[in-house]
C-alpha positions as CSV (number, residue, x, y, z in Angstrom):
1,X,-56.0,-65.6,-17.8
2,X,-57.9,-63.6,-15.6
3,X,-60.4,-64.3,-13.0
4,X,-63.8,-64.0,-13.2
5,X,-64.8,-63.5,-10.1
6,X,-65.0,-59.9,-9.7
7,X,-67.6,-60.4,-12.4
8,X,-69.6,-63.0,-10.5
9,X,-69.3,-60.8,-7.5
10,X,-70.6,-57.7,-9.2
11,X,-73.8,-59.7,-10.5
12,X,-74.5,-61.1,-7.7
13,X,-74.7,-57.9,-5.8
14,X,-77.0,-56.4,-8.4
15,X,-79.3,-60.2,-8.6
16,X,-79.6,-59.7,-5.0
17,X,-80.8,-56.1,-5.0
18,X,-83.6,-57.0,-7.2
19,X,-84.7,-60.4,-4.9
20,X,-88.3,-60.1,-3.4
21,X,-87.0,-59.6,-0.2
22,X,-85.0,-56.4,-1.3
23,X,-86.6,-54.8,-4.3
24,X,-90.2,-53.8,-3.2
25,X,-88.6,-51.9,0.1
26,X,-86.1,-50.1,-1.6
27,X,-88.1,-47.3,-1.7
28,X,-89.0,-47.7,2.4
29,X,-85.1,-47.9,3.1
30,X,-84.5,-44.8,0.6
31,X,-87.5,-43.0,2.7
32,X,-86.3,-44.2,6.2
33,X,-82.7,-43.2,6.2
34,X,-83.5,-39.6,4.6
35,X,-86.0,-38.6,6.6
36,X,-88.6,-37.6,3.4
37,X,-91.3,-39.5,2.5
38,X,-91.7,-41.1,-1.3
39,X,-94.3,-38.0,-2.0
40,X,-91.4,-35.6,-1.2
41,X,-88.6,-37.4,-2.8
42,X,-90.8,-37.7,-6.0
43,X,-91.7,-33.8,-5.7
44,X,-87.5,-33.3,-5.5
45,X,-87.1,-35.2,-8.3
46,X,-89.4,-33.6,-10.4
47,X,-88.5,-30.0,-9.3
48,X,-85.2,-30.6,-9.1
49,X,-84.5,-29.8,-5.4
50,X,-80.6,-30.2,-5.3
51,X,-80.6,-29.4,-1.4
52,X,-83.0,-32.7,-0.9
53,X,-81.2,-34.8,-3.5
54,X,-77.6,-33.5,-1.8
55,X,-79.0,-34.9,1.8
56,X,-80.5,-38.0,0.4
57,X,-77.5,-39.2,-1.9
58,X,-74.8,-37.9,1.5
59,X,-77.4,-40.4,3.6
60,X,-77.6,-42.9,0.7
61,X,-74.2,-43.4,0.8
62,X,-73.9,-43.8,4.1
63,X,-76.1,-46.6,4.0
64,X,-73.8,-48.0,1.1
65,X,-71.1,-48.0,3.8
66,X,-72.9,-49.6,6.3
67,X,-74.1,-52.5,4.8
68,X,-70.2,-52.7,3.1
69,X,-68.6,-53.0,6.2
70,X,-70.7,-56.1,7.2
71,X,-70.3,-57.7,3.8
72,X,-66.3,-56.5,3.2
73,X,-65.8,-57.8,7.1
74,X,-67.2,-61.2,6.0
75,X,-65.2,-61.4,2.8
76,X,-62.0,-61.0,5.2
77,X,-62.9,-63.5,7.8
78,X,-64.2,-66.3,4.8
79,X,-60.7,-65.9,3.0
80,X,-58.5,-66.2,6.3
81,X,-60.4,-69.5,7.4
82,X,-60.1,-70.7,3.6
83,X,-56.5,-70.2,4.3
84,X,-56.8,-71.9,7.5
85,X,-57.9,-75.1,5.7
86,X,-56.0,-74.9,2.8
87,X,-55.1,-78.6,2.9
88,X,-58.6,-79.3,3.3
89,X,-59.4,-77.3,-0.1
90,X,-60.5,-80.3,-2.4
91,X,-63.4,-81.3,0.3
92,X,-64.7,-78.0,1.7
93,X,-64.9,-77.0,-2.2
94,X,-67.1,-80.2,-2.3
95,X,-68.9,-79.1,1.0
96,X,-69.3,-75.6,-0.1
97,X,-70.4,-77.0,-3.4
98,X,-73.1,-78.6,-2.2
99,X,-74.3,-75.9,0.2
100,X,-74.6,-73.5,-2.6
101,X,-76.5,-76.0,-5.2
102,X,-78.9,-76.8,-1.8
103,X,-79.3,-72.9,-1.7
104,X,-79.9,-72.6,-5.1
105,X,-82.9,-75.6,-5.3
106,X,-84.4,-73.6,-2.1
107,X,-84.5,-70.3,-4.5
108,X,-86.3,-72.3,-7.6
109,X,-88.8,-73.9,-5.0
110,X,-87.6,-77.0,-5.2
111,X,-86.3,-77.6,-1.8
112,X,-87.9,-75.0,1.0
113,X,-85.6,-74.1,3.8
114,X,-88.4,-72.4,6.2
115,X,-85.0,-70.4,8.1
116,X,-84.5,-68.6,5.0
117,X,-88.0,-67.0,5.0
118,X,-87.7,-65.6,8.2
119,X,-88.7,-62.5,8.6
120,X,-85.4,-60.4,10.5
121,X,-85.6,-57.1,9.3
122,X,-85.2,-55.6,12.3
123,X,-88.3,-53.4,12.4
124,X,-87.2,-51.3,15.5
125,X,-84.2,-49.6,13.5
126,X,-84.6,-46.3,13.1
127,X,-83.9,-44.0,10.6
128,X,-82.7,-40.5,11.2
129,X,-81.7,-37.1,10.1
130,X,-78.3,-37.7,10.0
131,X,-75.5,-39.4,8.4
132,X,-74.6,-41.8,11.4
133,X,-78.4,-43.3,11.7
134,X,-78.0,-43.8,7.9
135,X,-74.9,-45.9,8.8
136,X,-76.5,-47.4,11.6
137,X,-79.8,-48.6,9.4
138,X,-77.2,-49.8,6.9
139,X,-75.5,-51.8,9.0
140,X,-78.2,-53.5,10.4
141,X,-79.7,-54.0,6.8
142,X,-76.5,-56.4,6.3
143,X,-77.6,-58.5,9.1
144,X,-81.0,-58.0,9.3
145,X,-81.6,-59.2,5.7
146,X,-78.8,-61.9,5.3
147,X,-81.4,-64.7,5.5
148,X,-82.8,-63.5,2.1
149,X,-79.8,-62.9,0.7
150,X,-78.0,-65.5,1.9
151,X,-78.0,-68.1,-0.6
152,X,-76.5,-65.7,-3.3
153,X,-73.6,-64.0,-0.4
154,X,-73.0,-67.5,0.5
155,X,-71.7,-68.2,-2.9
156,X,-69.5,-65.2,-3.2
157,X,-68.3,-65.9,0.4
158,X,-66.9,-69.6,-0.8
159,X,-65.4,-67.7,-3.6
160,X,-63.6,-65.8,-1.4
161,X,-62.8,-68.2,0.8
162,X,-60.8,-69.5,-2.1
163,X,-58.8,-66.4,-2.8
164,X,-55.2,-66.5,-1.9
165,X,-55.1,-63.4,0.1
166,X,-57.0,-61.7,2.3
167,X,-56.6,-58.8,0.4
168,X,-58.6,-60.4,-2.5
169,X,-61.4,-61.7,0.0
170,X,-62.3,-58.1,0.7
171,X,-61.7,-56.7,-2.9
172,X,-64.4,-59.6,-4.1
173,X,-66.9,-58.4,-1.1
174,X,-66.4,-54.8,-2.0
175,X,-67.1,-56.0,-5.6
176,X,-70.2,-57.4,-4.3
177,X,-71.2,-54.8,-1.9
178,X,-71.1,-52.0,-5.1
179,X,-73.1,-54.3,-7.4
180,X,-75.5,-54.2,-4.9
181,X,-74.7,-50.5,-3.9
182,X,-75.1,-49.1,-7.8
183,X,-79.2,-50.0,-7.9
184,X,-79.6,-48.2,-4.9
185,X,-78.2,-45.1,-5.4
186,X,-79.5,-44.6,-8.5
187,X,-83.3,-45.5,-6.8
188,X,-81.9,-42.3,-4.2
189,X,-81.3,-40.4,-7.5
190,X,-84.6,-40.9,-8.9
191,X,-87.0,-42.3,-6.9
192,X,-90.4,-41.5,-9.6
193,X,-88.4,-43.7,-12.1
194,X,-88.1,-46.2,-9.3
195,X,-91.5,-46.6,-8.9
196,X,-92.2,-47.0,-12.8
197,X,-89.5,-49.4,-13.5
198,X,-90.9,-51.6,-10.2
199,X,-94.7,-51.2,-11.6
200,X,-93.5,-52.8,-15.0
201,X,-90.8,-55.8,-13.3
202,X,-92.3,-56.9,-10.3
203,X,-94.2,-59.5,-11.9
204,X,-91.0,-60.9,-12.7
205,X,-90.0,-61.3,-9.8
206,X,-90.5,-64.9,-9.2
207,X,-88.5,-65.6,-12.3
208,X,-85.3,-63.8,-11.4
209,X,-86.0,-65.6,-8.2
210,X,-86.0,-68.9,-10.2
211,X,-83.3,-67.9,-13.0
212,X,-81.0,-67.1,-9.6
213,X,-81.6,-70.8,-8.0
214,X,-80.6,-71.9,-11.8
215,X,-77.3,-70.1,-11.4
216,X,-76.8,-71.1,-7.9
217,X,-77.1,-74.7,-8.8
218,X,-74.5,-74.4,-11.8
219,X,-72.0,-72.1,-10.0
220,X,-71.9,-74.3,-6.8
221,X,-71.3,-77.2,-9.4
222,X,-68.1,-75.7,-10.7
223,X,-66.8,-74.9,-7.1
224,X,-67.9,-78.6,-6.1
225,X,-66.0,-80.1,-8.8
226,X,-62.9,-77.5,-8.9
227,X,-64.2,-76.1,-12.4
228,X,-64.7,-72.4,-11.6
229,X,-62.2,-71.4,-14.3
230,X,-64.1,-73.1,-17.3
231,X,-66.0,-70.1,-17.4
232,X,-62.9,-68.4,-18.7
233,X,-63.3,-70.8,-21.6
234,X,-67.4,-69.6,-22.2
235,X,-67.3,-66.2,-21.5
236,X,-64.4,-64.6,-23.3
237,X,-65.6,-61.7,-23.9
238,X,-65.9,-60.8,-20.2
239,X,-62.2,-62.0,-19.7
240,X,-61.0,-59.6,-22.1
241,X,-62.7,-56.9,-20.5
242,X,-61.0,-58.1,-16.8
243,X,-58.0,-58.1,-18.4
244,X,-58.4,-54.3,-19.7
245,X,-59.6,-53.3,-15.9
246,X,-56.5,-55.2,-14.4
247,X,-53.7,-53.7,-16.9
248,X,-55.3,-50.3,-15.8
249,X,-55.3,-50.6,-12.1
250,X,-51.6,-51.9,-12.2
């Protein structure tokens, strides 16, 4: 039966691109680490500009690989210490658990954890015209914005932390590092559509917000009480389609 937690990992990377912390500077981040401002990158866009686009998807992915690193680095270390304590499993899966559903009340509203609003973006990051101060802004993104993201990484972090090799630990981060990755570089593609698609959802914000506590709370449940794999048992369908991935990649 095949695990699910690629899947989780993948979702979660795209549920935290579109948090309020994330989604309304996308365009800022897109802006800073390519050097054009959003009136340029629309022009491009609408006229096509491969040079521009060429230079802002090269710097785009840069950025990708800076905030990967961070993320695919913690994935590593959170598997070897869950190896570490593998014969404390049962109760740091209850401790973990219970950090995640705590995480996941603070995202509904129910419980407010002041830390997690703090505001460490790290303003005097620069962007730049090349691909290393893309890297540079990427990597400090992972940092700079773990508070806001925290409460959905910390749940794929105790899934990895689970994982019986390292090897897995970083395939799950770099799972969650493109589901977060994917959003972005399409933004970088087309920035105009951007901008209408963020007109039209950011009033629902707040709910995905919510609807991502909701999760939180059930998935830190399941790794509480040792029950991640009855998901296999609900969602079928996306087994089948893990199973098809794996059978190709081996």
């Amino acid at each position: 039966m095949a695990d699910l937690s690629p899947v989780a990992a993948f979702v979660a990377g795209t549920v935290s691109f579109l948090s309020p912390c994330v989604l309304p500077l996308v365009p800022g981040y897109v802006s800073l680490i390519s050097g054009a401002s959003i009136d340029e990158m629309q022009q491009q866009s609408a006229t096509r500009d491969s040079k521009l686009l060429a230079s802002v998807m090269a710097k785009s992915l840069s950025f990708v690989l800076g905030f990967s690193v961070v993320f695919i680095s913690l994935g590593a270390a959170a598997t070897k210490i869950g190896q570490l304590t593998r014969n404390y499993h049962s109760v740091l899966g209850i401790v973990a658990g219970a950090i995640i559903i705590i995480f996941g009340l603070h995202l509904t509203g129910l419980l407010q954890i002041k830390a997690l609003y703090a505001d460490k973006r790290m303003h005097s990051v620069t962007g730049g015209s090349t691909i290393w101060a893309a890297f540079a802004v990427g990597f400090a993104f992972a940092f700079g914005w773990t508070p806001c993201i925290g409460p959905i990484l910390s749940a794929i972090l105790a899934l990895a932390a689970s994982q019986g090799t390292v090897s897995k630990g970083i395939i799950l981060l770099a799972i969650y590092s493109l589901g977060l990755a994917v959003p972005f570089l399409l933004t970088s593609l087309g920035i105009e559509r951007f901008l209408a698609f963020y007109s039209r959802f950011r009033q629902h914000l707040h709910k995905v917000e919510v609807g991502s506590g909701v999760l939180l709370i059930c998935l830190g449940l399941l790794i509480g009480f040792n029950k991640f794999t009855v998901l296999n048992q609900y969602l079928g369908f996306l087994n089948n389609f893990v199973l098809k991935l794996e059978r190709l990649f081996t």
